[in-house]
One Martini backbone bead per residue (centre of mass of N, CA, C, O) as a GRO file, in nm:
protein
  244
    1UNK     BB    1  -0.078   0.168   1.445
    2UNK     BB    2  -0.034   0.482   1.577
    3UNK     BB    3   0.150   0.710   1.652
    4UNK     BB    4   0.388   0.759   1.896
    5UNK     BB    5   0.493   0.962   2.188
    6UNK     BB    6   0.776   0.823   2.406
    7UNK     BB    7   1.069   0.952   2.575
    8UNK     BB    8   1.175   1.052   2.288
    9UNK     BB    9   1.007   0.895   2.092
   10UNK     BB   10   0.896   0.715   1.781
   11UNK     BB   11   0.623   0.547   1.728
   12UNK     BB   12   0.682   0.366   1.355
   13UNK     BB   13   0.654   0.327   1.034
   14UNK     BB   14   0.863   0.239   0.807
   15UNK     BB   15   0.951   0.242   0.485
   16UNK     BB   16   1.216   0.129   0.442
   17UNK     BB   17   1.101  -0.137   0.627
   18UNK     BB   18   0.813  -0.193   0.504
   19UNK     BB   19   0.642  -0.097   0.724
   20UNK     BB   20   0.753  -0.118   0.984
   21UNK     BB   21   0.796  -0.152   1.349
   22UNK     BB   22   0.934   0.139   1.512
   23UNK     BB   23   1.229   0.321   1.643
   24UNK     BB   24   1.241   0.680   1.658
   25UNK     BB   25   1.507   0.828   1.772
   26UNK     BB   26   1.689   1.124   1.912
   27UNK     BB   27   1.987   0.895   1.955
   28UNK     BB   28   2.219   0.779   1.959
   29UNK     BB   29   2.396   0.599   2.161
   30UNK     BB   30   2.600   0.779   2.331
   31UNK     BB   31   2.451   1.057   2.178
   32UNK     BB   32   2.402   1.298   2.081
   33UNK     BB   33   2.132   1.478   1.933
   34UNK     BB   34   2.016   1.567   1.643
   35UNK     BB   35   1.792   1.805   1.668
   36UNK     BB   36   1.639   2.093   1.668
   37UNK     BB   37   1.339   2.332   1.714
   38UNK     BB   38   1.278   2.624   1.857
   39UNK     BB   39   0.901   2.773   1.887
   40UNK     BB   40   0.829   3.058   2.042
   41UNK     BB   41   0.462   3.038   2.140
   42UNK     BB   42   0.143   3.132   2.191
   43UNK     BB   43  -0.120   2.829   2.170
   44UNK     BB   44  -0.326   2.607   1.974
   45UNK     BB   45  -0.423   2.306   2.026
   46UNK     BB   46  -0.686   2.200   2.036
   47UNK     BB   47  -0.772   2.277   2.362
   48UNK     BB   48  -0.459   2.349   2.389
   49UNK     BB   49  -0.242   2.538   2.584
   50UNK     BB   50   0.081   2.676   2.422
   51UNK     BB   51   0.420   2.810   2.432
   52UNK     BB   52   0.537   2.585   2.193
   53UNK     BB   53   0.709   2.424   1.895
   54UNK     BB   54   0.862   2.142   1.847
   55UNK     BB   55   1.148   2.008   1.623
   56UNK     BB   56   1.210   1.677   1.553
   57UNK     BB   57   1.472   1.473   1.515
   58UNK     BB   58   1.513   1.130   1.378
   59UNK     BB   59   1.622   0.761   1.412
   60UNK     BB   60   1.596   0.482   1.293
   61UNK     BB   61   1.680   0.201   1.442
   62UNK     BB   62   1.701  -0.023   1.177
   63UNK     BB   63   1.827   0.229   0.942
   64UNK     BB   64   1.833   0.538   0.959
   65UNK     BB   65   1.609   0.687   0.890
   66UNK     BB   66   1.451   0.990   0.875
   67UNK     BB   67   1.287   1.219   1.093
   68UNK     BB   68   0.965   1.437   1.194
   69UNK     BB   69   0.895   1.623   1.451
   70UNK     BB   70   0.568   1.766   1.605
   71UNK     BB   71   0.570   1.962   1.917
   72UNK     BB   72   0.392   2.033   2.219
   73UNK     BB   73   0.408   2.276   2.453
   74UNK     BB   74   0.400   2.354   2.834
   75UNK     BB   75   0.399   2.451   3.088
   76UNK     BB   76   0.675   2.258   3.284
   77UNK     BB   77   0.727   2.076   3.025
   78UNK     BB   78   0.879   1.791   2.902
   79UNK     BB   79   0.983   1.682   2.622
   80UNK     BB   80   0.893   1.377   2.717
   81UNK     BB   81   0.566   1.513   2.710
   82UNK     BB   82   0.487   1.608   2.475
   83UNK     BB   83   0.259   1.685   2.179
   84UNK     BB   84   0.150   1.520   1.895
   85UNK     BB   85   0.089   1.613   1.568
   86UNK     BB   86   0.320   1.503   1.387
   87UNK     BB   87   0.501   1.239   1.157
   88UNK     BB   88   0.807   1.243   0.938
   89UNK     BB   89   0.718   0.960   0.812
   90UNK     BB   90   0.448   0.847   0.624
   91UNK     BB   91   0.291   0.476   0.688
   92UNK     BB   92   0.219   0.151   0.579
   93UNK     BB   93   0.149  -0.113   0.578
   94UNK     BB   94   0.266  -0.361   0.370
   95UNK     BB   95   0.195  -0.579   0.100
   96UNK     BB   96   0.218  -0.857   0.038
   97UNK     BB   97   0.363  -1.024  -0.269
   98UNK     BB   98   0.402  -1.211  -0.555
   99UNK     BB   99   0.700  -1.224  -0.748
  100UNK     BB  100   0.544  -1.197  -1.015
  101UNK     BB  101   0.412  -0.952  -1.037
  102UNK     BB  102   0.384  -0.731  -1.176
  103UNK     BB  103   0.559  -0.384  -1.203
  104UNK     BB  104   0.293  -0.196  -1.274
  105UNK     BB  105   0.092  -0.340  -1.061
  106UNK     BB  106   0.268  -0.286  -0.754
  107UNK     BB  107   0.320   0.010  -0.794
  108UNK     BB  108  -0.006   0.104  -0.797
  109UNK     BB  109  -0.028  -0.017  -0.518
  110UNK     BB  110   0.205   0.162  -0.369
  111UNK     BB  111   0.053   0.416  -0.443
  112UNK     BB  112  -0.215   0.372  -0.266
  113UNK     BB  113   0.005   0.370   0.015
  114UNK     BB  114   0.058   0.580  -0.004
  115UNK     BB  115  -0.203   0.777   0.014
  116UNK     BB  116  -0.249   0.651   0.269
  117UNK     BB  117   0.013   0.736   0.459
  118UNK     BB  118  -0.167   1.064   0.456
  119UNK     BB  119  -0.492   0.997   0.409
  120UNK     BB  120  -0.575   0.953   0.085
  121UNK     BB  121  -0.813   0.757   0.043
  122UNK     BB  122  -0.938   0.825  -0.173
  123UNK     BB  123  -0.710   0.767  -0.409
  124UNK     BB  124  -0.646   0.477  -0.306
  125UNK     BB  125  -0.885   0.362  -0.371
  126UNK     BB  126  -0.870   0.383  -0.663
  127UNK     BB  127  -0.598   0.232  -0.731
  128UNK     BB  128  -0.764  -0.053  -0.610
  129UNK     BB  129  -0.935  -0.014  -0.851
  130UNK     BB  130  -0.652  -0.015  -1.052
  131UNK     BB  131  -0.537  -0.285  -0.968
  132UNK     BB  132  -0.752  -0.483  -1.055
  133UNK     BB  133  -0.794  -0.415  -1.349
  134UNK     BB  134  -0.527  -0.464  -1.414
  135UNK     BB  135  -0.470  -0.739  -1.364
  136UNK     BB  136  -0.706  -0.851  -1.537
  137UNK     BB  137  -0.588  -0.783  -1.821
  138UNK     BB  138  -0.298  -0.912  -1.773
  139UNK     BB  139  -0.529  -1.200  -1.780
  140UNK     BB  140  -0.724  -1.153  -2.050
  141UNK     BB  141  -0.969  -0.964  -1.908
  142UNK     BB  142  -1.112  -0.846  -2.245
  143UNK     BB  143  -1.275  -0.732  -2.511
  144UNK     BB  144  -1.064  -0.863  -2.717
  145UNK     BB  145  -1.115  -1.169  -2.595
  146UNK     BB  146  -1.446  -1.037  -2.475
  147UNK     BB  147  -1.719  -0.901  -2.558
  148UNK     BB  148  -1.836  -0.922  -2.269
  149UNK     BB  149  -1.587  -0.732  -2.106
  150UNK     BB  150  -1.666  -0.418  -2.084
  151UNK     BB  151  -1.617  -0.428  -1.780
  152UNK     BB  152  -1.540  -0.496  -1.415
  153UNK     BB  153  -1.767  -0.674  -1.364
  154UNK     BB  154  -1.737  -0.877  -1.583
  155UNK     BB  155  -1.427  -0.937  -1.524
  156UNK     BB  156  -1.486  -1.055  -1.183
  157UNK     BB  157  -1.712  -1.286  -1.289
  158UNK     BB  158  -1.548  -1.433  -1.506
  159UNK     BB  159  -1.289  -1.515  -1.266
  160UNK     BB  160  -1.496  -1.698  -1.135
  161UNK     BB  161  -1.597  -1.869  -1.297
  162UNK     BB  162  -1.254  -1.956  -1.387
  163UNK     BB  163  -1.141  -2.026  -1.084
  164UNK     BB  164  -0.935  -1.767  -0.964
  165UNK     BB  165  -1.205  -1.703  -0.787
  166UNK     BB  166  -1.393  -1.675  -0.604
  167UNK     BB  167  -1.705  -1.596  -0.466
  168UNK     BB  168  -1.640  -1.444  -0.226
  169UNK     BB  169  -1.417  -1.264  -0.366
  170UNK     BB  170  -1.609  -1.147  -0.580
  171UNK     BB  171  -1.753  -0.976  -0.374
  172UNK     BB  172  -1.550  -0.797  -0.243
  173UNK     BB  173  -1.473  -0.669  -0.506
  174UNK     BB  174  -1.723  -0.531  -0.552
  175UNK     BB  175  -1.785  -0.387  -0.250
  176UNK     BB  176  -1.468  -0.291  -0.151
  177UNK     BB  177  -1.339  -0.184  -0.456
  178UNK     BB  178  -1.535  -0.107  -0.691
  179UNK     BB  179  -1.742   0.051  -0.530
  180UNK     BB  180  -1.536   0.249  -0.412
  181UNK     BB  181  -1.423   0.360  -0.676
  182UNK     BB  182  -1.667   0.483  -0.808
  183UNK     BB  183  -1.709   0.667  -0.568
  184UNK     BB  184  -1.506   0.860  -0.650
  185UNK     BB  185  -1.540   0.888  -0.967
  186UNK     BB  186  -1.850   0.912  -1.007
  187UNK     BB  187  -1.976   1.024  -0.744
  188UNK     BB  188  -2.027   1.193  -0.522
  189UNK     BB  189  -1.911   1.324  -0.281
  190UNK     BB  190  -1.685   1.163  -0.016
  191UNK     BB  191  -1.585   1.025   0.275
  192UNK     BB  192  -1.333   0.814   0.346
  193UNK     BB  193  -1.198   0.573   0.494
  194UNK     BB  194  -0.957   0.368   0.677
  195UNK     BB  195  -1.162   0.091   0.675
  196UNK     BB  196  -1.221   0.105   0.371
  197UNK     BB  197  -0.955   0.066   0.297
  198UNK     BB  198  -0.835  -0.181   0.442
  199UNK     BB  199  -1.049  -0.373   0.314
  200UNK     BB  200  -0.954  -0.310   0.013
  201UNK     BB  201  -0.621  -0.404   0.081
  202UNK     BB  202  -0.687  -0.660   0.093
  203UNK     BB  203  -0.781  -0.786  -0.107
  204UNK     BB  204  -0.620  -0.706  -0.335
  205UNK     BB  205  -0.385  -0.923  -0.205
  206UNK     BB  206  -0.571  -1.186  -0.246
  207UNK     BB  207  -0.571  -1.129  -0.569
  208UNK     BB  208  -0.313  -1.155  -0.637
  209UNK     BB  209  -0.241  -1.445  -0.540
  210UNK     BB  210  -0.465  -1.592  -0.719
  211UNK     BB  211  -0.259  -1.505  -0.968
  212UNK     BB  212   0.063  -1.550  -0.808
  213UNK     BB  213   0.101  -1.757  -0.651
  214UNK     BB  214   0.030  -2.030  -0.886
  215UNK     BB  215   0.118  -1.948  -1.202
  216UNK     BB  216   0.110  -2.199  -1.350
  217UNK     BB  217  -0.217  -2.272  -1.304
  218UNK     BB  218  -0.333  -2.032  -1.406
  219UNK     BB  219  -0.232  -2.034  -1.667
  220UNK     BB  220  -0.382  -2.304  -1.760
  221UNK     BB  221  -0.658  -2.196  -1.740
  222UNK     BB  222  -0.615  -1.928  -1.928
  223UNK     BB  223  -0.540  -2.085  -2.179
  224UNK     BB  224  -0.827  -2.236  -2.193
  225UNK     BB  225  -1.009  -1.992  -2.199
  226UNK     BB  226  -0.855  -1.780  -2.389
  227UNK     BB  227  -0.667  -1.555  -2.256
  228UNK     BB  228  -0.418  -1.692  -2.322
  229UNK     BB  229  -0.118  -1.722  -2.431
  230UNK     BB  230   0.152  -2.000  -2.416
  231UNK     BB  231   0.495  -1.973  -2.425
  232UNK     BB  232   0.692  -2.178  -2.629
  233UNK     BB  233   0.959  -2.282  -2.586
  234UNK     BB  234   1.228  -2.370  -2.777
  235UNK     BB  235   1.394  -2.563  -2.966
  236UNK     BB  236   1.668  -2.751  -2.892
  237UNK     BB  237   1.944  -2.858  -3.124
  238UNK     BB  238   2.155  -3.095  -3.126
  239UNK     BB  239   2.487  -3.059  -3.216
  240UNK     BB  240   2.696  -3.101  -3.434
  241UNK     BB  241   2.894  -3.292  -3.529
  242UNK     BB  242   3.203  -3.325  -3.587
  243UNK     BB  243   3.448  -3.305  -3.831
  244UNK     BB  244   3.693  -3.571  -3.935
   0.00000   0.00000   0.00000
């Protein structure tokens, strides 16, 4: 859902909530507004002649986290009409993963989503693409484990192969995480949209899941293909008896 402003509030995702759909109001309940600062002169934002430019304090309803609105008025207008240009924090739904996950795994992810909360879809990408790599690798489908995984097309073939990820995970894999961050990594520039990174960022949470949502599972079957070797914890040997 995009940012909108209405009432005097602004509908958005709060980074603090973990990207859930929050109300940033202008003052707490029965309480003065945070304050803002009016900018008087004539300009145009899009097609639209404007009179000034209000920047407005806010805080969201659920932590109380600060945010600002760049807001547009034109003559006779009142604030709570006024026509909305940016507001920050800006964030995206954050994707659920399991707490499993390595912690150096699941920043490169939220590195990612910071990414696409400002519209850096191509640098996203990218991330999304390398957040992937890192997964194989830290699940031992890496070329010192077996000399054919050259690369990630062969490390998510692989990782089909033995049952890790579906045949459609694997198809999903090459053409909406690998290919799209080859390209931006690789090719002439171009621009991704945010239904390239959207469709991207979902498939990525879909393989997280399915490398550490059972990981007990997950685990016996990468021990099997000599992907990983399993830590046996050590044998605890029973305390001897006192002497008498």
């Amino acid at each position: 859902m995009p940012t909108e402003f209405r009432g005097n509030h602004i509908r958005a995702r709060c980074p603090d909530c973990d990207g859930a759909l929050s109300t940033f109001a202008y003052a707490a309940p029965s309480q003065q507004p945070y304050g803002s600062v009016f900018a008087a002169g004539i300009h145009r934002f899009g097609t639209t002649q404007y009179v000034g430019t209000l920047y407005r304090l806010v805080a969201c309803s659920g932590c109380g986290r600060g945010g600002l609105a760049k807001l547009h008025l034109f003559p006779g207008q009142t604030e709570d009409h006024a026509t909305l240009e940016w507001f920050f924090p800006t964030t995206i739904e954050r994707a659920h993963i399991p707490k499993d996950v390595p912690a150096d795994i699941e920043e490169e992810l939220r590195e990612a989503e910071l990414c696409a909360s400002v519209g850096a879809w191509r640098a996203a990408s990218a991330l999304l693409r390398s957040t992937l790599e890192k997964t194989l690798k830290a699940n031992g489908y890496t070329k010192g484990n077996d000399p054919t995984l050259k690369d990630l097309q062969k490390r998510i073939d692989a990782a089909a192969a033995d049952g890790i990820i579906t045949d459609a995970r694997r198809k999903k894999a090459h053409e909406d995480i690998r290919a799209l961050g080859n390209d931006v990594l690789h090719d002439d520039w171009r621009k991704v949209s945010s239904a390239e990174f959207d469709t991207a960022h979902h498939y990525a949470q879909r393989i997280l899941e399915d490398f550490y949502d059972d990981r007990t599972s997950v685990e016996a079957i990468l021990s099997a293909k000599g992907r990983l070797t399993l830590q046996t914890p050590p044998v605890t040997q029973p305390a001897a008896a006192p002497k008498r």
